[in-house]
Backbone as CSV, one residue per row, in Angstrom:
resi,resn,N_x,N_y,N_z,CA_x,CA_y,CA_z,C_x,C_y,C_z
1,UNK,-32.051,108.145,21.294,-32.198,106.827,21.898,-32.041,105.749,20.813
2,UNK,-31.012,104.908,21.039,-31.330,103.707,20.377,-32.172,102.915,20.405
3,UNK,-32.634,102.222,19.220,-34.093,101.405,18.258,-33.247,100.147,18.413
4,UNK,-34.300,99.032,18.903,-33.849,97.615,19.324,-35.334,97.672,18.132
5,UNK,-35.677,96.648,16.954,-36.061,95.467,16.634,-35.996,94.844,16.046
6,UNK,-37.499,94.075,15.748,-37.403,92.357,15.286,-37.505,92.913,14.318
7,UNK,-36.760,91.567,12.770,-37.426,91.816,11.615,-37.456,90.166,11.317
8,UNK,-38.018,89.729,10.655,-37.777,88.713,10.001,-37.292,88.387,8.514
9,UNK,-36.279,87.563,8.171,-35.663,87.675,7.350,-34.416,87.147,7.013
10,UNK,-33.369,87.062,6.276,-32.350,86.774,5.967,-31.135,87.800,6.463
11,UNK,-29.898,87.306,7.551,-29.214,87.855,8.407,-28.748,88.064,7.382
12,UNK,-27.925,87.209,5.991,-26.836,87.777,5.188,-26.897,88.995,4.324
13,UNK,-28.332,89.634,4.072,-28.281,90.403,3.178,-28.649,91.536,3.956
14,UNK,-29.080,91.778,5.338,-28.741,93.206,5.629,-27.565,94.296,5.913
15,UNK,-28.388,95.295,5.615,-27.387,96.091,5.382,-27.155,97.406,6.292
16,UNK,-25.821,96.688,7.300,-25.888,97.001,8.514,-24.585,97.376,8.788
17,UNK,-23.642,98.014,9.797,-22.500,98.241,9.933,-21.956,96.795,10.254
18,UNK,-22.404,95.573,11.147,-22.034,94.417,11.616,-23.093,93.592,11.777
19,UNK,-22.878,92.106,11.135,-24.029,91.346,11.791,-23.596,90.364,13.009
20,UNK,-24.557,89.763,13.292,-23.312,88.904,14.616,-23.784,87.575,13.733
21,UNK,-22.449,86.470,14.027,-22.595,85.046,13.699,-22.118,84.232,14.949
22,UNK,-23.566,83.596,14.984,-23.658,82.657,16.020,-22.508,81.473,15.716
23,UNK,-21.307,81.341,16.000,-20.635,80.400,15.825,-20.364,79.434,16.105
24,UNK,-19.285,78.548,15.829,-18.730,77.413,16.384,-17.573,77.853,17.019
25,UNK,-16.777,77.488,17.874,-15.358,77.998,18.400,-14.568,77.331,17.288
26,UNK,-14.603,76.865,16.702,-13.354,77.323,15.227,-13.620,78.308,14.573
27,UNK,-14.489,78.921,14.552,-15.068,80.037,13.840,-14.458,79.922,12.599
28,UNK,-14.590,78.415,12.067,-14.260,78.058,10.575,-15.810,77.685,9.464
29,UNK,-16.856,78.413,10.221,-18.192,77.710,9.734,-18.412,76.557,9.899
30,UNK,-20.225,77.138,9.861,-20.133,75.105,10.312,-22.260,75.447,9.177
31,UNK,-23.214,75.052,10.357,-24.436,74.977,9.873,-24.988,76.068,10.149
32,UNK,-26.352,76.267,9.983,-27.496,77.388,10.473,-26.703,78.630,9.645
33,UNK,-27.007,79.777,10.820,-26.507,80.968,10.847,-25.027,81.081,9.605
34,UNK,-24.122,80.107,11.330,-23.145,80.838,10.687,-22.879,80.025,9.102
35,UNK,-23.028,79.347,8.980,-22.746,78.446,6.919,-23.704,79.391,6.666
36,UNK,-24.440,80.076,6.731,-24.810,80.786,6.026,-24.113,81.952,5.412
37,UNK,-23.833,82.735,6.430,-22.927,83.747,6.715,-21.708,83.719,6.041
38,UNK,-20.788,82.873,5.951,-19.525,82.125,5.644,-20.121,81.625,3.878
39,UNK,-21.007,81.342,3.509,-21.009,81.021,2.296,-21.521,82.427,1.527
40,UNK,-22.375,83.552,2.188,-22.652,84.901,1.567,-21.346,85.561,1.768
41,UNK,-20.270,85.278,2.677,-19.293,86.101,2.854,-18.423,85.703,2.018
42,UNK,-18.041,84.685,1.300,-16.895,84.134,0.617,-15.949,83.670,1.475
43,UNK,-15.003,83.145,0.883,-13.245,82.440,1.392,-13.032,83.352,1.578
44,UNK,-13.215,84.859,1.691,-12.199,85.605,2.633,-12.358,85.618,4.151
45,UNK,-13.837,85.506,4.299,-14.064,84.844,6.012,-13.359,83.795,6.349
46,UNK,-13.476,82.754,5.672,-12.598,81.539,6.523,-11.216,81.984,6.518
47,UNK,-10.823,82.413,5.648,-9.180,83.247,5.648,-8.727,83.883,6.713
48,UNK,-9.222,84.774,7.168,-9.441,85.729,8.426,-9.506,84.851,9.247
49,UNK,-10.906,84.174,9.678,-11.091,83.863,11.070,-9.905,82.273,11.217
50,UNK,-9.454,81.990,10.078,-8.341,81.210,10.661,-7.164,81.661,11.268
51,UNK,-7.073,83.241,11.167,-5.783,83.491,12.134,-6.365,84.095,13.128
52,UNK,-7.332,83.980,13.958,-8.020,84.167,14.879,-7.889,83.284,16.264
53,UNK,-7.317,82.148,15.530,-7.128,81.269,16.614,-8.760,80.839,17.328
54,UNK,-9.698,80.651,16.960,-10.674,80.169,17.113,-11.428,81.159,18.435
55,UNK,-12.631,80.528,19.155,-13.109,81.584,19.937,-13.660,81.015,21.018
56,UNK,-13.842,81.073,22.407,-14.552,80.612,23.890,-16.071,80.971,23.712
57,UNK,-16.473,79.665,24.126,-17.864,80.089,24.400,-18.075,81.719,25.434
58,UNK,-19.034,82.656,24.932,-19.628,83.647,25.624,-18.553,85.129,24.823
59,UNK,-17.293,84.950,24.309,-16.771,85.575,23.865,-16.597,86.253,22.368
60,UNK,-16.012,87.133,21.690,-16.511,87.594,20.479,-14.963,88.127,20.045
61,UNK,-14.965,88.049,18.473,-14.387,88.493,18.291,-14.787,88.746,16.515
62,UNK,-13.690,89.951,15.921,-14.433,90.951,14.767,-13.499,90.502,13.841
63,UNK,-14.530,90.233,11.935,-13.763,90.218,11.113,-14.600,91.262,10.014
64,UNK,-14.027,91.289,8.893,-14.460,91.783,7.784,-15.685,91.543,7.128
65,UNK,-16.403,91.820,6.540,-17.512,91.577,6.320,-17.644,90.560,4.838
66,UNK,-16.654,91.146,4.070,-16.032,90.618,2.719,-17.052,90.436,1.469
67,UNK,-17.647,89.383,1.228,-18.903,89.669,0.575,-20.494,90.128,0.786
68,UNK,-20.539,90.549,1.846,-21.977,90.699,2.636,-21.875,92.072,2.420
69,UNK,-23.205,92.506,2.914,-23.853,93.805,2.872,-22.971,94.818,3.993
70,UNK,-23.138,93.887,5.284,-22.587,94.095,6.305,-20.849,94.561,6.247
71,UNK,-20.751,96.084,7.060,-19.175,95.742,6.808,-18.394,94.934,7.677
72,UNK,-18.812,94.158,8.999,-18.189,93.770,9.711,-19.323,92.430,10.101
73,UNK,-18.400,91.508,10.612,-18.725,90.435,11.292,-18.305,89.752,12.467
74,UNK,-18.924,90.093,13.521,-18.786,89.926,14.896,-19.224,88.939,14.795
75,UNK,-18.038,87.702,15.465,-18.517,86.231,16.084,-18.239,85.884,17.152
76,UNK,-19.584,84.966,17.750,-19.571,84.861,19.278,-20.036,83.370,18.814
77,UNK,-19.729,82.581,20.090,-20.024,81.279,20.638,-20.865,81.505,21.728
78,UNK,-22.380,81.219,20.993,-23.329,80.734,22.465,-22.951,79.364,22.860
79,UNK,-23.579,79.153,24.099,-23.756,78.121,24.712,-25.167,76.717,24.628
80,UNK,-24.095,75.629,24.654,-24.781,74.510,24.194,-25.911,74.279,25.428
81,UNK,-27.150,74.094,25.447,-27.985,74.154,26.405,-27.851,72.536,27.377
82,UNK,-27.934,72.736,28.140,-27.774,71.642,29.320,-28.426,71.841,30.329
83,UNK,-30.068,72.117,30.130,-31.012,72.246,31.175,-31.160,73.724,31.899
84,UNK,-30.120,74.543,31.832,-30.322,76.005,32.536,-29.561,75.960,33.809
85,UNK,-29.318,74.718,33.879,-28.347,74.710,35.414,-26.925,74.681,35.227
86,UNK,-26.076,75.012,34.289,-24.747,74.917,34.260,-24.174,76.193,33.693
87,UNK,-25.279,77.681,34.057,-24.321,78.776,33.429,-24.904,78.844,31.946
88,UNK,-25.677,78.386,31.667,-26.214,78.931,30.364,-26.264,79.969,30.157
89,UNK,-27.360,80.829,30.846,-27.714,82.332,30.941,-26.754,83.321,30.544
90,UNK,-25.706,82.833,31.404,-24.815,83.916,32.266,-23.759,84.274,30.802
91,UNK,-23.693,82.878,30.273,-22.581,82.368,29.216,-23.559,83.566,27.362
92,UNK,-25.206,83.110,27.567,-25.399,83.914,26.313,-25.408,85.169,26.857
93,UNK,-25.456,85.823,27.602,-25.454,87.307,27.999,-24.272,88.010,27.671
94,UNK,-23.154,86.647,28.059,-22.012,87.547,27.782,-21.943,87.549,26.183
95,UNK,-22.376,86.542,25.290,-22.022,86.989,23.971,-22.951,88.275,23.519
96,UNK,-23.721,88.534,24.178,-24.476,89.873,23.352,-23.476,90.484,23.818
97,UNK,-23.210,90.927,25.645,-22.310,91.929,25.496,-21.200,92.090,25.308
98,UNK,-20.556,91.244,24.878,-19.188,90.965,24.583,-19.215,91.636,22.879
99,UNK,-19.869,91.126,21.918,-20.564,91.656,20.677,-20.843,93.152,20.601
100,UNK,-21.783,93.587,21.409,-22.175,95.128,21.564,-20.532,95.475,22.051
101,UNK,-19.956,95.430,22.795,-18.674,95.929,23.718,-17.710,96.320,21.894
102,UNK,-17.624,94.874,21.039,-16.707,94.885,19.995,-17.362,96.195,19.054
103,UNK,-18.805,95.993,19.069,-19.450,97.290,17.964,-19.261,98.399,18.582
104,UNK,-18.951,98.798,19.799,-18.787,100.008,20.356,-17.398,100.262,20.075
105,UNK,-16.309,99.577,20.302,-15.067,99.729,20.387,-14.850,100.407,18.936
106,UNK,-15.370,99.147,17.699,-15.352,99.974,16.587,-15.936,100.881,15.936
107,UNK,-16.845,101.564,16.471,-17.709,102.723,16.187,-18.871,102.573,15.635
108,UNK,-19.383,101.059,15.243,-20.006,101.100,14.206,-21.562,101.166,15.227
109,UNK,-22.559,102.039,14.150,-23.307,102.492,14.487,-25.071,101.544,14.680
110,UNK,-25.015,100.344,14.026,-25.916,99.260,13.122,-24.962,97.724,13.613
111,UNK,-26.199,96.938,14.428,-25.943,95.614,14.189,-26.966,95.058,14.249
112,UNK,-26.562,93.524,14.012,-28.312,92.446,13.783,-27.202,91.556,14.206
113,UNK,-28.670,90.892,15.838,-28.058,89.408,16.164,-28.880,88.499,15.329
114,UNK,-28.321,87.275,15.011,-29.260,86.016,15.484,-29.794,85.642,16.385
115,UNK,-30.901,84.524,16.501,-31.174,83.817,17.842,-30.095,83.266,18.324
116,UNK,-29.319,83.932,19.180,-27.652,83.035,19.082,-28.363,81.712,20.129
117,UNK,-27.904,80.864,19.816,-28.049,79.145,20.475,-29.362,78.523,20.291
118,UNK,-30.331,79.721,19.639,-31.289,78.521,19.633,-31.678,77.374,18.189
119,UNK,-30.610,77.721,17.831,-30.594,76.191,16.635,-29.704,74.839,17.360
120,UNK,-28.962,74.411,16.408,-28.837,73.063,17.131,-28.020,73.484,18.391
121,UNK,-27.884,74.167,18.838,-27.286,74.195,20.623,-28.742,74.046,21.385
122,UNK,-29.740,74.209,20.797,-30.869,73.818,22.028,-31.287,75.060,22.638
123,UNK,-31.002,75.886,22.800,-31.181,76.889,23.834,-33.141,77.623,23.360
124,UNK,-33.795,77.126,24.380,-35.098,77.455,24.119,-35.328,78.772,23.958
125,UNK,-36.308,78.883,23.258,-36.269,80.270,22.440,-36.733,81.547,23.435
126,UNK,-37.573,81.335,24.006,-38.530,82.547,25.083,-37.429,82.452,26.082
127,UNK,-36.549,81.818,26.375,-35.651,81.876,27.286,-34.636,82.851,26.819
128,UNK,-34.223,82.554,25.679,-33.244,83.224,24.715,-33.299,84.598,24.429
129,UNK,-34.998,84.158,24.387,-35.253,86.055,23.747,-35.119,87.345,25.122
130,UNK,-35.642,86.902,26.322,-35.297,87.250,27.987,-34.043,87.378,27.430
131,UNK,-33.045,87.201,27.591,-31.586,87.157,27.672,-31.190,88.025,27.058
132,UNK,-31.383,88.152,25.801,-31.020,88.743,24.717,-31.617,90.605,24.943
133,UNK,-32.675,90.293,24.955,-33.432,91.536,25.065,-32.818,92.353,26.377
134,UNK,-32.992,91.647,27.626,-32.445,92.404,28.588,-30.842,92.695,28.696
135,UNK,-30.369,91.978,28.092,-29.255,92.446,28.079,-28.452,93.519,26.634
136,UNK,-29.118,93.495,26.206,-29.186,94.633,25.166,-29.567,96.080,25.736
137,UNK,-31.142,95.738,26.483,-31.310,97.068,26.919,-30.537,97.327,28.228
138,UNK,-29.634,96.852,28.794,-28.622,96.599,30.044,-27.385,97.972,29.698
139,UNK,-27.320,97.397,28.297,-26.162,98.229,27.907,-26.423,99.847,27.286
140,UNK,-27.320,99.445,26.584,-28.372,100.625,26.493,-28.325,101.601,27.201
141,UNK,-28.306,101.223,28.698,-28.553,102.063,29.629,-26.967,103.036,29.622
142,UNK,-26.316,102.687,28.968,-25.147,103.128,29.028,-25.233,104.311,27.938
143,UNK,-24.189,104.785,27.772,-23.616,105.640,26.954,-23.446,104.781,25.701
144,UNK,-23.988,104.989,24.410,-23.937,104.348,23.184,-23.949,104.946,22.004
145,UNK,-22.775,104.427,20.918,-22.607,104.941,19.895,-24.119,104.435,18.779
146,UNK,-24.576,103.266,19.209,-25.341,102.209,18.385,-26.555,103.164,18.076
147,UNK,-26.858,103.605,16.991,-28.201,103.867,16.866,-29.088,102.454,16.312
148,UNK,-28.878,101.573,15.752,-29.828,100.324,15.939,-29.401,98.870,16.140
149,UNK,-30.165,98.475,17.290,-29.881,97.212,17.016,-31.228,96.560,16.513
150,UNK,-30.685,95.343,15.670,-31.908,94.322,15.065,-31.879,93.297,15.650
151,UNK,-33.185,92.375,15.959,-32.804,91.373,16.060,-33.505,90.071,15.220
152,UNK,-32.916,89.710,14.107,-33.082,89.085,13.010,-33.921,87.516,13.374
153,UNK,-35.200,87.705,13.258,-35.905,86.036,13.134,-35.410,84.967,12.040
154,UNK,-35.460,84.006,11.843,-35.513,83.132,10.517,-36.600,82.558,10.760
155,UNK,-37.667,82.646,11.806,-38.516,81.847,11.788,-39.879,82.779,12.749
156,UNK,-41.042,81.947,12.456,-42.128,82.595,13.148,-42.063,82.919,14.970
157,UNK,-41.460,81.501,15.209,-41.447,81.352,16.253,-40.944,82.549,17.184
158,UNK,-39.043,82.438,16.336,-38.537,83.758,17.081,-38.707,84.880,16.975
159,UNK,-39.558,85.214,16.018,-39.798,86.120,16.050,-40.981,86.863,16.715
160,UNK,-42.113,86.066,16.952,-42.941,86.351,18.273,-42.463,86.283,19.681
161,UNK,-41.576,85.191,19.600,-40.845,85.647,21.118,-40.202,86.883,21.268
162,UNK,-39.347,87.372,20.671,-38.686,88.502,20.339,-39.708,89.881,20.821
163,UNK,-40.639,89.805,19.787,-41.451,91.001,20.022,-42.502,90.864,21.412
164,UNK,-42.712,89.776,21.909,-43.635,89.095,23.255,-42.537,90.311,24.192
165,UNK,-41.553,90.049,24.056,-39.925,90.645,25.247,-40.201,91.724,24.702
166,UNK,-39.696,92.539,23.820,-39.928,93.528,23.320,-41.106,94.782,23.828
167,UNK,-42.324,93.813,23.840,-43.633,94.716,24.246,-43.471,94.751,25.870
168,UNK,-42.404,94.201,26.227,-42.945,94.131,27.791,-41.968,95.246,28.504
């Protein structure tokens, strides 16, 4: 059975088959997560994800890991929050599984999300962590190469939400 948890900590330095980066649809870096990510990874990330042709909110797509721990870097575009009434939900669900779908395709066995959207996109956190969690264990239910997923706090907050979902 695959192991879903929290840790708290720094996404760039684990050492994982893929981490996910919460992106921008240029997936040219920007703040939070992904400048993080993009500055532990070096100019060979922005190199890559410029012939990528950028990315749709809820969708994912895979680069190299380059300077990180991680060998791969799955990027998805959550969604900018606008109250819960315009498809929010529906939009971060698909980036987990759109993400899990890319780590399956490539075999890899290890990933760690971020809180995808809940920095400056707004997306409230206990809402986020529901989403995230159930739709992780959604896929779960499936046939899976993944023996772990993480899901990486930077902060207290998310990370009690995380494990609040988790225990339930």
């Amino acid at each position: 059975m695959t192991e879903i948890s929290v840790v708290r900590g720094d996404i760039t330095k684990l050492e994982v088959d893929a981490i996910v980066n919460a992106a921008n649809p240029s997936l040219l870096g920007g703040g939070g997560v992904d400048g993080a990510i993009h500055r532990a990874a070096g100019p060979g990330l922005v190199a890559q994800c410029r012939t990528l042709g950028g990315c749709e909110t809820g969708e994912a797509k895979i680069t190299g890991g380059y300077r990180l721990a991680a060998k791969a870097v799955i990027h998805t575009v959550g969604p900018v929050w606008h109250g819960g009434d315009q498809g929010e939900s529906a939009l971060l669900a698909s980036c987990y599984r759109n993400s899990l779908a890319l780590a399956e395709e490539h075999n890899l066995k290890t990933i760690a999300f971020p809180a995808i959207s809940c920095g400056v996109y707004g997306y409230p956190i206990p809402e986020a962590a529901e989403v995230a969690i159930s739709t992780i264990r959604e896929h779960l239910n499936e046939p899976s190469n993944l023996e772990r997923v993480i899901l990486v706090a930077f902060n207290d907050e998310i990370f009690d939400a995380n494990q609040r979902v988790l225990a339930d």
